[in-house]
C-alpha positions in Angstrom: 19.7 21.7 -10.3 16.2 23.3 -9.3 14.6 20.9 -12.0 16.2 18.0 -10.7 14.8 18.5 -7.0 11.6 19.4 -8.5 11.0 16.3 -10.4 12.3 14.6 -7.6 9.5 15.9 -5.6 7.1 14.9 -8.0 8.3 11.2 -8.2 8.1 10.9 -4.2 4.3 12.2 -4.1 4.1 9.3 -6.3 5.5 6.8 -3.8 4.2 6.8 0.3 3.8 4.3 3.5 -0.2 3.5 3.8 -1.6 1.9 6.9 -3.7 -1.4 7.1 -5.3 -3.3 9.8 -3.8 -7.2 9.9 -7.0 -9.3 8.4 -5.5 -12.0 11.0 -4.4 -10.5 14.5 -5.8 -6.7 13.7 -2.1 -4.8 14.4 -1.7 -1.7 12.4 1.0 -2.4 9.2 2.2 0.1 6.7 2.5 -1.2 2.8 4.6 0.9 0.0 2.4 2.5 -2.6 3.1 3.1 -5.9 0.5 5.5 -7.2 2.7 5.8 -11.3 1.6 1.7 -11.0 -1.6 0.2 -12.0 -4.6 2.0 -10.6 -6.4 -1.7 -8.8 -3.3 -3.5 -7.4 -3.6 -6.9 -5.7 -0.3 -9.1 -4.1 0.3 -10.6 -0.4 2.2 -9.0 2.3 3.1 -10.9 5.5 1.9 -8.8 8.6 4.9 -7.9 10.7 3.5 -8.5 14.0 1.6 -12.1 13.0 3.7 -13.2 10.2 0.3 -14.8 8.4 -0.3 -13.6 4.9 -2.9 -10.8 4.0 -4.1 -10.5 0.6 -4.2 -6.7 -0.2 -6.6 -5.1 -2.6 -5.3 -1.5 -2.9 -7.2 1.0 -5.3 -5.8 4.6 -6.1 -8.8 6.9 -6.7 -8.3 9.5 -9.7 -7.7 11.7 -6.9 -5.0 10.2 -5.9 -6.4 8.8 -2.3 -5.9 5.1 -1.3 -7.9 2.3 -0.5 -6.7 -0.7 1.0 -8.5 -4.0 1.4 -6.4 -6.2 3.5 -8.5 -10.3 3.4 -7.2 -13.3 4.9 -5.5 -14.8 2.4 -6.8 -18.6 3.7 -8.9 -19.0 6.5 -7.0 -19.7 9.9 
């Protein structure tokens, strides 16, 4: 059972909540990371205060830190 929680652990160090700022209206939003993905990831997420679409650019470093671009994704 100890090996189970343990690698539990380990997969949910893998997954977190980051913060962005809207690229539209500037409210703080929180986007799921999957650091096991693709070290440069790039997809919309609507901002939950605006609604209007912002065009992420998330990179996981080798040290396992994020970096998140959030861009309008058209220009309003």
């Amino acid at each position: 059972m100890e090996n189970l929680d343990n690698e539990e652990e380990e997969q949910g160090s893998l997954l977190s909540q980051e913060p962005y700022d809207c690229a539209f209206c500037g409210e703080e939003n929180e986007v799921g990371v999957d650091r096991s993905g693709a070290r440069v990831q790039r997809f919309t997420e609507d901002c939950a205060v605006c609604c209007r679409p912002n065009l992420l650019s998330i990179t996981i470093q080798h040290d396992n830190s994020v970096e998140i671009l959030a861009e309008q994704e058209y220009e309003a």
